[in-house]
DOVOMI-261804 format. One record per residue (C-alpha): residue number from 1; residue in one letter; chain; x, y, z. Coordinates in pm, whole numbers, plus 50000, padded with zeros to 5 digits. Layout:
// DOVOMI-261804
<nudo><resi>NUM</resi><resn>A</resn><chain>A</chain><x>X</x><y>Y</y><z>Z</z></nudo>
...
END
This chain:
// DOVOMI-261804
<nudo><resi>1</resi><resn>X</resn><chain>A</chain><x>80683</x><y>57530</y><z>59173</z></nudo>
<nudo><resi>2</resi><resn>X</resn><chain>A</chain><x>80867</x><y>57202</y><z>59257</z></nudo>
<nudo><resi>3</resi><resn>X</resn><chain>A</chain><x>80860</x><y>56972</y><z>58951</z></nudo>
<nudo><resi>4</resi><resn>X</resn><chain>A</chain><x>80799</x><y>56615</y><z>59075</z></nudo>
<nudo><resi>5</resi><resn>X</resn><chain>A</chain><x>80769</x><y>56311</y><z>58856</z></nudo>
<nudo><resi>6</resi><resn>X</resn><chain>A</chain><x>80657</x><y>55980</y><z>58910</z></nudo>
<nudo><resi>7</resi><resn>X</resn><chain>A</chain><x>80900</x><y>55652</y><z>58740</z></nudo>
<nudo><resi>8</resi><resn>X</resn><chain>A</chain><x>80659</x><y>55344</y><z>58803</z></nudo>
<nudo><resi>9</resi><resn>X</resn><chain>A</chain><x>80711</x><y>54989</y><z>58771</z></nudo>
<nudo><resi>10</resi><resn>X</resn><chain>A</chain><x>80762</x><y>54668</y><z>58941</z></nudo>
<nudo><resi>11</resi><resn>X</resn><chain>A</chain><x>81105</x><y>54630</y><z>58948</z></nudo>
<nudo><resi>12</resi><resn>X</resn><chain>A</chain><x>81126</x><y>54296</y><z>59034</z></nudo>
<nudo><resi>13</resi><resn>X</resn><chain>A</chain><x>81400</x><y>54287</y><z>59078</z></nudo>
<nudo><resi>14</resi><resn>X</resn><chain>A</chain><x>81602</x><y>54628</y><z>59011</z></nudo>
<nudo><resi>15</resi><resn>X</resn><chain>A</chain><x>81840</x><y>54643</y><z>58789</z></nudo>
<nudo><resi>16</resi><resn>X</resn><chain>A</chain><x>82114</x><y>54854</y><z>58618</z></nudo>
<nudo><resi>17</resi><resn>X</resn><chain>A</chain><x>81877</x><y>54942</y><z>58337</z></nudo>
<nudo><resi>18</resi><resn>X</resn><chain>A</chain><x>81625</x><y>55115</y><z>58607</z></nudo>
<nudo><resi>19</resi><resn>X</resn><chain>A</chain><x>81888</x><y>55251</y><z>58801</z></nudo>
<nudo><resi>20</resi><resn>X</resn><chain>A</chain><x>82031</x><y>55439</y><z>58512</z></nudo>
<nudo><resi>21</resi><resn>X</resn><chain>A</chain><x>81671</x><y>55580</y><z>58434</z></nudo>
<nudo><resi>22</resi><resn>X</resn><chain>A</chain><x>81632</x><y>55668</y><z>58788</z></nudo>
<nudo><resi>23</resi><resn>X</resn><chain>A</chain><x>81949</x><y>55870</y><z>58834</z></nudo>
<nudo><resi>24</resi><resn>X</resn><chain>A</chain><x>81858</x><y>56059</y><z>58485</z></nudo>
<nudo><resi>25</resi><resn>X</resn><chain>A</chain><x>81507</x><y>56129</y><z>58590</z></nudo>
<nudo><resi>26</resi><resn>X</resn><chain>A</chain><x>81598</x><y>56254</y><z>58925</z></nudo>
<nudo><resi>27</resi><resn>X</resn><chain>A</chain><x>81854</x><y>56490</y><z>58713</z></nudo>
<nudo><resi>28</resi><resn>X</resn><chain>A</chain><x>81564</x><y>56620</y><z>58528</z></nudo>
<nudo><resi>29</resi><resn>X</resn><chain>A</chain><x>81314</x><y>56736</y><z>58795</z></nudo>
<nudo><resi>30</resi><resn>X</resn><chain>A</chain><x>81304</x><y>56827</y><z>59136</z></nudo>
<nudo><resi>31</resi><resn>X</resn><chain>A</chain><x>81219</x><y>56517</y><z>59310</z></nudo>
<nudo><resi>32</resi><resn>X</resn><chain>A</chain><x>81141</x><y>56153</y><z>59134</z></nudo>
<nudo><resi>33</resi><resn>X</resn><chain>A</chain><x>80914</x><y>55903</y><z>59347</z></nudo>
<nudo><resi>34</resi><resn>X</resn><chain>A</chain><x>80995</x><y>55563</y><z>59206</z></nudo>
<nudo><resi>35</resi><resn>X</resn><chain>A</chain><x>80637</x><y>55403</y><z>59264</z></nudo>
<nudo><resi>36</resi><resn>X</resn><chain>A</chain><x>80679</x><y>55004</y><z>59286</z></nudo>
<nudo><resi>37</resi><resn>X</resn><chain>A</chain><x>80355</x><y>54843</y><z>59181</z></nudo>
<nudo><resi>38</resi><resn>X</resn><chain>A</chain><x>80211</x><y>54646</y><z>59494</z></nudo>
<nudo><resi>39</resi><resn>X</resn><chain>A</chain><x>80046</x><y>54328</y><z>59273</z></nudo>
<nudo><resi>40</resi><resn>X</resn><chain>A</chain><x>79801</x><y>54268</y><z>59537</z></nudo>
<nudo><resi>41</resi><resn>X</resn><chain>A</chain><x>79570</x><y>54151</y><z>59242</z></nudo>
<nudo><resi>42</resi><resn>X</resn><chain>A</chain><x>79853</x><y>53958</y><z>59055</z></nudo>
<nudo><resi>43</resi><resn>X</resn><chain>A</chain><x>79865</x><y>54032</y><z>58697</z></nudo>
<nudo><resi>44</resi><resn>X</resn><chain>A</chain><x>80196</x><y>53908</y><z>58662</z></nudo>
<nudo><resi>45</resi><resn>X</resn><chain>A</chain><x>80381</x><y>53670</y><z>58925</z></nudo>
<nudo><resi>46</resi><resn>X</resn><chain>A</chain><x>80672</x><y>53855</y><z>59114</z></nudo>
<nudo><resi>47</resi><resn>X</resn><chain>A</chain><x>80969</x><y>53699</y><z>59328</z></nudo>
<nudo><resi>48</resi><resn>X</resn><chain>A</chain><x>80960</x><y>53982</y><z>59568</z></nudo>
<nudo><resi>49</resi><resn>X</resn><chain>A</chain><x>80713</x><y>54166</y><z>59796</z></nudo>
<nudo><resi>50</resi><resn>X</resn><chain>A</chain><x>80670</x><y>54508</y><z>59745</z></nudo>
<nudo><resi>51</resi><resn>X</resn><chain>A</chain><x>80848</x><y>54590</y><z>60041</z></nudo>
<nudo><resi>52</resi><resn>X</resn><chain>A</chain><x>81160</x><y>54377</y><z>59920</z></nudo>
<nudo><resi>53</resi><resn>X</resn><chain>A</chain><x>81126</x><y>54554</y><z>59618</z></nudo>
<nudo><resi>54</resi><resn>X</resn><chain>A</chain><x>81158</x><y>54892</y><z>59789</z></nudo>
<nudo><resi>55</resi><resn>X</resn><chain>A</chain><x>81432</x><y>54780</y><z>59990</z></nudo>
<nudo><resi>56</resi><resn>X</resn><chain>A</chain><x>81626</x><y>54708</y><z>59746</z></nudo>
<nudo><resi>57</resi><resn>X</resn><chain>A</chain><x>81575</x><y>54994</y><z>59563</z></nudo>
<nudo><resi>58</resi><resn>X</resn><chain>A</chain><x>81629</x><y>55236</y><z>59856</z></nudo>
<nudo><resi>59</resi><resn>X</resn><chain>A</chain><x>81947</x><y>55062</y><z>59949</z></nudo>
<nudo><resi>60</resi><resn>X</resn><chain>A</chain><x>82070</x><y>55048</y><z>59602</z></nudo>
<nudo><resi>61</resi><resn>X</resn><chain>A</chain><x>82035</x><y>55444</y><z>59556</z></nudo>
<nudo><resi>62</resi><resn>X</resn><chain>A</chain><x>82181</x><y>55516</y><z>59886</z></nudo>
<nudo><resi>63</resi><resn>X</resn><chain>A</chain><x>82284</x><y>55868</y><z>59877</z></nudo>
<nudo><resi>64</resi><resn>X</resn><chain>A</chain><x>82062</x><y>55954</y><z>59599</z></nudo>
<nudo><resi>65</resi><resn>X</resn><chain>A</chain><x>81891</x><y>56261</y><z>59800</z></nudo>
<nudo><resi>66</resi><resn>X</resn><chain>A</chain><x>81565</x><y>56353</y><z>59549</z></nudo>
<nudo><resi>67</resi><resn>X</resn><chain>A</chain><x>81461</x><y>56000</y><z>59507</z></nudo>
<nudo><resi>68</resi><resn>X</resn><chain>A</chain><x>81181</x><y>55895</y><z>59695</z></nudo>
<nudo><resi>69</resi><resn>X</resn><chain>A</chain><x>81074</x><y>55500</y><z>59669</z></nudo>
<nudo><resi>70</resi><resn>X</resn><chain>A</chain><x>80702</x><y>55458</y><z>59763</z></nudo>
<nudo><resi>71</resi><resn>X</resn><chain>A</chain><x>80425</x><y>55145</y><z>59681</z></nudo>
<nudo><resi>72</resi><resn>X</resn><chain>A</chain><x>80095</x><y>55207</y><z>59510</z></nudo>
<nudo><resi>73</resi><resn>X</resn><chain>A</chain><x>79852</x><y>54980</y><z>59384</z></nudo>
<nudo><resi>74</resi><resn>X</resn><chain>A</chain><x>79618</x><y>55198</y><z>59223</z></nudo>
<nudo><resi>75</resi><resn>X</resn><chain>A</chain><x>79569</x><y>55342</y><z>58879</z></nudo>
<nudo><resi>76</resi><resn>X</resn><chain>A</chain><x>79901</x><y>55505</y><z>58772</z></nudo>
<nudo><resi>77</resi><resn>X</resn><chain>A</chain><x>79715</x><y>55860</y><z>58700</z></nudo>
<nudo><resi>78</resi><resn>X</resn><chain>A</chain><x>79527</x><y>55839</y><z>59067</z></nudo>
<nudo><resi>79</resi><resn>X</resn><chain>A</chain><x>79857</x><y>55800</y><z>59234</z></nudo>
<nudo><resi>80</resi><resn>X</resn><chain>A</chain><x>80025</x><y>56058</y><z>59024</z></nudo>
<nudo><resi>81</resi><resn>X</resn><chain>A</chain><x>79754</x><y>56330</y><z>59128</z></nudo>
<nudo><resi>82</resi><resn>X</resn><chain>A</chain><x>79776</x><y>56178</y><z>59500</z></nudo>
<nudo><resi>83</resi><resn>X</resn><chain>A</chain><x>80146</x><y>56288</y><z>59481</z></nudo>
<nudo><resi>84</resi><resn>X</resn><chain>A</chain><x>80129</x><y>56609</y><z>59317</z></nudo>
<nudo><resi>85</resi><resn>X</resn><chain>A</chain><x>80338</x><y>56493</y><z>59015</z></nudo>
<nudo><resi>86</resi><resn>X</resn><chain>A</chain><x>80328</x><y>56692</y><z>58679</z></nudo>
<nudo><resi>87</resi><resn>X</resn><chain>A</chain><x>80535</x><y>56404</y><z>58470</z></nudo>
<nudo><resi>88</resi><resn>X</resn><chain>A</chain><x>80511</x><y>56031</y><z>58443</z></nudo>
<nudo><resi>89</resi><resn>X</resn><chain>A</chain><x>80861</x><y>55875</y><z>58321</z></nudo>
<nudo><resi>90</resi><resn>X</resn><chain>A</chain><x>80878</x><y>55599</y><z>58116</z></nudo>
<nudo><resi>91</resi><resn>X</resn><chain>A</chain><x>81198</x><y>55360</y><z>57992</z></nudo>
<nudo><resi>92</resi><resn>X</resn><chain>A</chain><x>81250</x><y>55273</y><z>57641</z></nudo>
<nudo><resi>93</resi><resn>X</resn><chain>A</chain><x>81478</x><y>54976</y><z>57524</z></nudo>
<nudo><resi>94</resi><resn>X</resn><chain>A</chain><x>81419</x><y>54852</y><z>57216</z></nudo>
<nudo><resi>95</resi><resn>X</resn><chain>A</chain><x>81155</x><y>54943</y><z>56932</z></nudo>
<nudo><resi>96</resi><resn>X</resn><chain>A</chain><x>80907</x><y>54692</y><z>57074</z></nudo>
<nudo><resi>97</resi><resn>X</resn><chain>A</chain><x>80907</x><y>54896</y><z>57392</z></nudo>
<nudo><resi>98</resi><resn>X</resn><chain>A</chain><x>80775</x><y>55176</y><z>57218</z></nudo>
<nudo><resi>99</resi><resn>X</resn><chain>A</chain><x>80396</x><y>55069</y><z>57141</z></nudo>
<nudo><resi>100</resi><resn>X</resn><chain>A</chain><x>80346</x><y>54949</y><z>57465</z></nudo>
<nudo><resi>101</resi><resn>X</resn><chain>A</chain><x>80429</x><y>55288</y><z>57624</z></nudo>
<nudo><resi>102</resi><resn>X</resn><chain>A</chain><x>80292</x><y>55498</y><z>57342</z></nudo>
<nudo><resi>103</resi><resn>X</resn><chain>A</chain><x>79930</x><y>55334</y><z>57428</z></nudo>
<nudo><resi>104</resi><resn>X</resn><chain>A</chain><x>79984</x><y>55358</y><z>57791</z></nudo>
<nudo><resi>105</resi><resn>X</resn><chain>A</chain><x>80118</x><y>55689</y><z>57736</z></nudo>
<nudo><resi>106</resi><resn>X</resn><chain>A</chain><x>79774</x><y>55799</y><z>57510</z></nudo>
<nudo><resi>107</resi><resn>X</resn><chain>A</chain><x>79558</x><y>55646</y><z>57777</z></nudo>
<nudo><resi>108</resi><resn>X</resn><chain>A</chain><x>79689</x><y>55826</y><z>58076</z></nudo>
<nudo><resi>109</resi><resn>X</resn><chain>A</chain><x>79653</x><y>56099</y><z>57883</z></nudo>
<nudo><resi>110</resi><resn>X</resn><chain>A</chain><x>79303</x><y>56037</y><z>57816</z></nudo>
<nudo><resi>111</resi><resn>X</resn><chain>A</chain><x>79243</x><y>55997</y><z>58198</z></nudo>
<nudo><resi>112</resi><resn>X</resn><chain>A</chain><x>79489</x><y>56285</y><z>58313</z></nudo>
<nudo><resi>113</resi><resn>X</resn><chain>A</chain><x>79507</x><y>56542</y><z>58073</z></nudo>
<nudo><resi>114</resi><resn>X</resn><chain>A</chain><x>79753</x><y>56743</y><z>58291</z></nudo>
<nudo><resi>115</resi><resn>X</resn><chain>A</chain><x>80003</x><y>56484</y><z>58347</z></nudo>
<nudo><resi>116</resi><resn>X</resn><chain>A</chain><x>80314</x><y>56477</y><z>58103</z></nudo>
<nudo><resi>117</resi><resn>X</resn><chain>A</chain><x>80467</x><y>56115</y><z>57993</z></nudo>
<nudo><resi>118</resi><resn>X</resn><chain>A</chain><x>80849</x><y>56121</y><z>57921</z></nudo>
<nudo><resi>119</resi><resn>X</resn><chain>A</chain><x>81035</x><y>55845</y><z>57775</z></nudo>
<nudo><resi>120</resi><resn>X</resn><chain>A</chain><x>81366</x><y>55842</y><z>57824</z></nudo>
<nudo><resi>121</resi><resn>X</resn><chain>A</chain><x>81620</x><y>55607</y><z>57609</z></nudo>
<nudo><resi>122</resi><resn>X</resn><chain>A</chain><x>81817</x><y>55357</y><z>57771</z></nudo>
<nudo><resi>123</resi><resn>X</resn><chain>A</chain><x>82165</x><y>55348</y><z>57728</z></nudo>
<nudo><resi>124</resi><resn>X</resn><chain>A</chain><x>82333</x><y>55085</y><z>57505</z></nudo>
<nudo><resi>125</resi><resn>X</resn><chain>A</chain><x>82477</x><y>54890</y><z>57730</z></nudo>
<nudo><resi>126</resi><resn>X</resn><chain>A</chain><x>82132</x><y>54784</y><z>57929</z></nudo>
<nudo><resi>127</resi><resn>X</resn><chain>A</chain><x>81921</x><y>54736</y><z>57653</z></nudo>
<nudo><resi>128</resi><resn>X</resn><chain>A</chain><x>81875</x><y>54391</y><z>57697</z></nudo>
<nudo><resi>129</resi><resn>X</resn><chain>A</chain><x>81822</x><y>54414</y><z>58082</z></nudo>
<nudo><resi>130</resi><resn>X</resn><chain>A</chain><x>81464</x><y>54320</y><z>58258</z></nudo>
<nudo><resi>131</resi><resn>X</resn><chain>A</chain><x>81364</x><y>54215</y><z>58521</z></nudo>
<nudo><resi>132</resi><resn>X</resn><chain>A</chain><x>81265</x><y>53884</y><z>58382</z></nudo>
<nudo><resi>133</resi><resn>X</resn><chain>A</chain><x>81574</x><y>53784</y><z>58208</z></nudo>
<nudo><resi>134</resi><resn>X</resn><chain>A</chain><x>81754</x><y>53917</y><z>58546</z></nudo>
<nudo><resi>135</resi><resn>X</resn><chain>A</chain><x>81524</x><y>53644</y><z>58729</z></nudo>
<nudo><resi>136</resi><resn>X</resn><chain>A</chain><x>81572</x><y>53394</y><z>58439</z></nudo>
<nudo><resi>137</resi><resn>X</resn><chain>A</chain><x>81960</x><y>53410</y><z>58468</z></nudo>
<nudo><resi>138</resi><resn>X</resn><chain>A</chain><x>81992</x><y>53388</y><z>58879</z></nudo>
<nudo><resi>139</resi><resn>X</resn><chain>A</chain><x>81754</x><y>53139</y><z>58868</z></nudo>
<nudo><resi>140</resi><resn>X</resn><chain>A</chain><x>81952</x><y>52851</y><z>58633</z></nudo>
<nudo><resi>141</resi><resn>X</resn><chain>A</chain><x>82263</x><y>53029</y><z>58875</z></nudo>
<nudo><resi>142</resi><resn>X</resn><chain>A</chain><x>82441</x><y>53214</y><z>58611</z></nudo>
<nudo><resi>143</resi><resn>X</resn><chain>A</chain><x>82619</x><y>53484</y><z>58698</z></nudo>
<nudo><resi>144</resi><resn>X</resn><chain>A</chain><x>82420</x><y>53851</y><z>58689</z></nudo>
<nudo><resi>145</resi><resn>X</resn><chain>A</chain><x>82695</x><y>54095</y><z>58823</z></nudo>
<nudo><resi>146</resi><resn>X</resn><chain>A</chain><x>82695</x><y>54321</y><z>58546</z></nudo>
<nudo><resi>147</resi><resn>X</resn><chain>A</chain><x>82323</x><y>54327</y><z>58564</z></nudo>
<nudo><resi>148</resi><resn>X</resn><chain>A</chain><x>82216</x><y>54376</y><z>58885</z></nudo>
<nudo><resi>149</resi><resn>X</resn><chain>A</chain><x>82380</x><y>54528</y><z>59229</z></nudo>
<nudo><resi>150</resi><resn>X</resn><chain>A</chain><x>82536</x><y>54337</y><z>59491</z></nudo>
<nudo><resi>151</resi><resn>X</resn><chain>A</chain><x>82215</x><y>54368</y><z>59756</z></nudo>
<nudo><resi>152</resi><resn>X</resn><chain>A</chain><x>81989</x><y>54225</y><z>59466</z></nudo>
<nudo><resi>153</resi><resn>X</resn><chain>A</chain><x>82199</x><y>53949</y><z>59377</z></nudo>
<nudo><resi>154</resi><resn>X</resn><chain>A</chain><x>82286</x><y>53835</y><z>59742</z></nudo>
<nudo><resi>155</resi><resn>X</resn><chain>A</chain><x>81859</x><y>53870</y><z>59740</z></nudo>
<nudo><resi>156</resi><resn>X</resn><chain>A</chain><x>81802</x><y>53687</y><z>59445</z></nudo>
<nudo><resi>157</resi><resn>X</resn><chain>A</chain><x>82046</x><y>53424</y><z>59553</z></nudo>
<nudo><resi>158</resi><resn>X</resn><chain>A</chain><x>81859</x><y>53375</y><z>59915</z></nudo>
<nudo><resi>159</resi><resn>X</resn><chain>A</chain><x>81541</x><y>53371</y><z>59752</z></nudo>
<nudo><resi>160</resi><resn>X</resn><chain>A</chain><x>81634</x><y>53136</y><z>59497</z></nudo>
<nudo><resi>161</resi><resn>X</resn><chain>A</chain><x>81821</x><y>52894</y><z>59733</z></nudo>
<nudo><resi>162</resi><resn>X</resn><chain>A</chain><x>82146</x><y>52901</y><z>59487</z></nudo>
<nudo><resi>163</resi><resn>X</resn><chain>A</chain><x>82461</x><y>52908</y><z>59587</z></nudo>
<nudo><resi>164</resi><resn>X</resn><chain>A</chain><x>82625</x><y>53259</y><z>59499</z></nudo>
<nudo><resi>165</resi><resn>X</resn><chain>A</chain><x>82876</x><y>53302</y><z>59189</z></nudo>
<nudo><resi>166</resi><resn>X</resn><chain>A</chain><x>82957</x><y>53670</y><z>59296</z></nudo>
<nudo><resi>167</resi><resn>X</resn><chain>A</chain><x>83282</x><y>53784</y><z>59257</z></nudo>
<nudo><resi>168</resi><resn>X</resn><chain>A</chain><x>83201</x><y>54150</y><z>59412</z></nudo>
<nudo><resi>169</resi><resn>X</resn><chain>A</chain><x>83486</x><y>54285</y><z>59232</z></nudo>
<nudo><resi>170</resi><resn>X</resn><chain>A</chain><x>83296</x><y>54447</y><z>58934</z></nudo>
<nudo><resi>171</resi><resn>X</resn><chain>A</chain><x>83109</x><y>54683</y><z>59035</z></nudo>
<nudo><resi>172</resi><resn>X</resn><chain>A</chain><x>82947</x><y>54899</y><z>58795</z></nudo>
<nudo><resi>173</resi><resn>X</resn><chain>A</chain><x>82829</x><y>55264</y><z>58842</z></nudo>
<nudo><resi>174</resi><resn>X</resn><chain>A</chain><x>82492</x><y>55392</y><z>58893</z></nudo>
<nudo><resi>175</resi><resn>X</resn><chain>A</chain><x>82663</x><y>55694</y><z>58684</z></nudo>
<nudo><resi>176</resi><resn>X</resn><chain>A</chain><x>82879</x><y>55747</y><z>58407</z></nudo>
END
C-alpha cells in the first residue's frame, strides 16, 4: 500500500520554512501532494494566484521526484479522500502554532476518522519564517535571501514593483 500524505497551505509565498517541511514529509511517506489553497472565496488576501503559487513551488523543488504540487479549494478532509491520502501534515513553529493545529487537527478528525494529522517541528533556524512576514519584508524592500529562494524573490520583487537587493550568492539548501 503506497502511503500518500497531503501538506496543505497557501504558501503565499513559499518559503524556506515550507520547503524544509516538504522535503521531510516527502522522506516520510511514499508520495507528498503539497495542496495550495485556491482562495476563490478570500478568507485571507494573497499576493499570488494559485497557479503562481504552484509555480513557484514546483520550480523551487525541482528534482524533488515524490512531491506532487496540486490546488484545491475544498474542505481539507474532501480533498484528502479525493487523493487517496492516509496522513495530513502539519508545520509547527512556535507554541502558539500548536492550538491552532491541535483544533484543526481534532476537527478533521471529527470529519475523517481515517485520516492521520502529523505535525512535524520546524527547525530552529525558520521559526520565525511566514509567509506574511516574507511579504512584509519584500514589500518595505528589505532583503529576504535567507528566507525565501531566488524564483520567489525575483517574483515577489516583480509583483511588488521594487527594485531587487539580491545578491544570489547565498543560497541556502532545501537540505541539511
Amino acid at each position: 500500500m503506497i502511503k500518500r500524505a497531503v501538506y496543505p497551505g497557501t504558501f503565499d509565498p513559499v518559503h524556506y520554512g515550507h520547503l524544509d517541511l516538504m522535503c521531510r514529509g516527502a522522506a516520510l511517506f511514499d508520495e507528498l501532494v503539497v495542496a495550495v489553497y485556491d482562495h476563490r472565496k478570500p478568507l485571507k488576501s494573497v499576493l499570488f494566484s494559485v497557479d503562481e503559487r504552484i509555480q513557484m513551488i514546483k520550480e523551487a523543488l525541482d528534482g524533488e521526484e515524490n512531491i506532487t504540487v496540486l490546488p484545491f479549494s475544498e474542505l481539507l478532509v474532501d480533498f484528502a479522500r479525493k487523493i487517496d491520502a492516509q496522513v495530513i501534515v502539519r508545520g509547527l513553529r512556535v507554541f502558539s502554532d500548536f492550538e491552532f493545529e491541535f483544533r484543526s487537527a481534532l476537527a478533521n478528525k471529527r470529519l475523517a476518522p481515517e485520516l492521520e494529522t502529523i505535525s512535524l517541528m520546524t527547525r530552529e533556524q525558520h521559526t520565525f519564517l511566514s509567509g506574511t512576514t516574507v511579504r512584509e519584508i519584500a514589500s518595505l524592500n528589505g532583503n529576504v535571501d535567507s528566507m525565501v529562494p531566488d524564483n520567489v524573490a525575483i517574483a515577489l520583487c516583480e509583483r511588488l514593483g521594487k527594485k531587487s537587493n539580491r545578491s544570489f550568492n547565498t543560497p541556502s539548501p532545501l537540505r541539511d
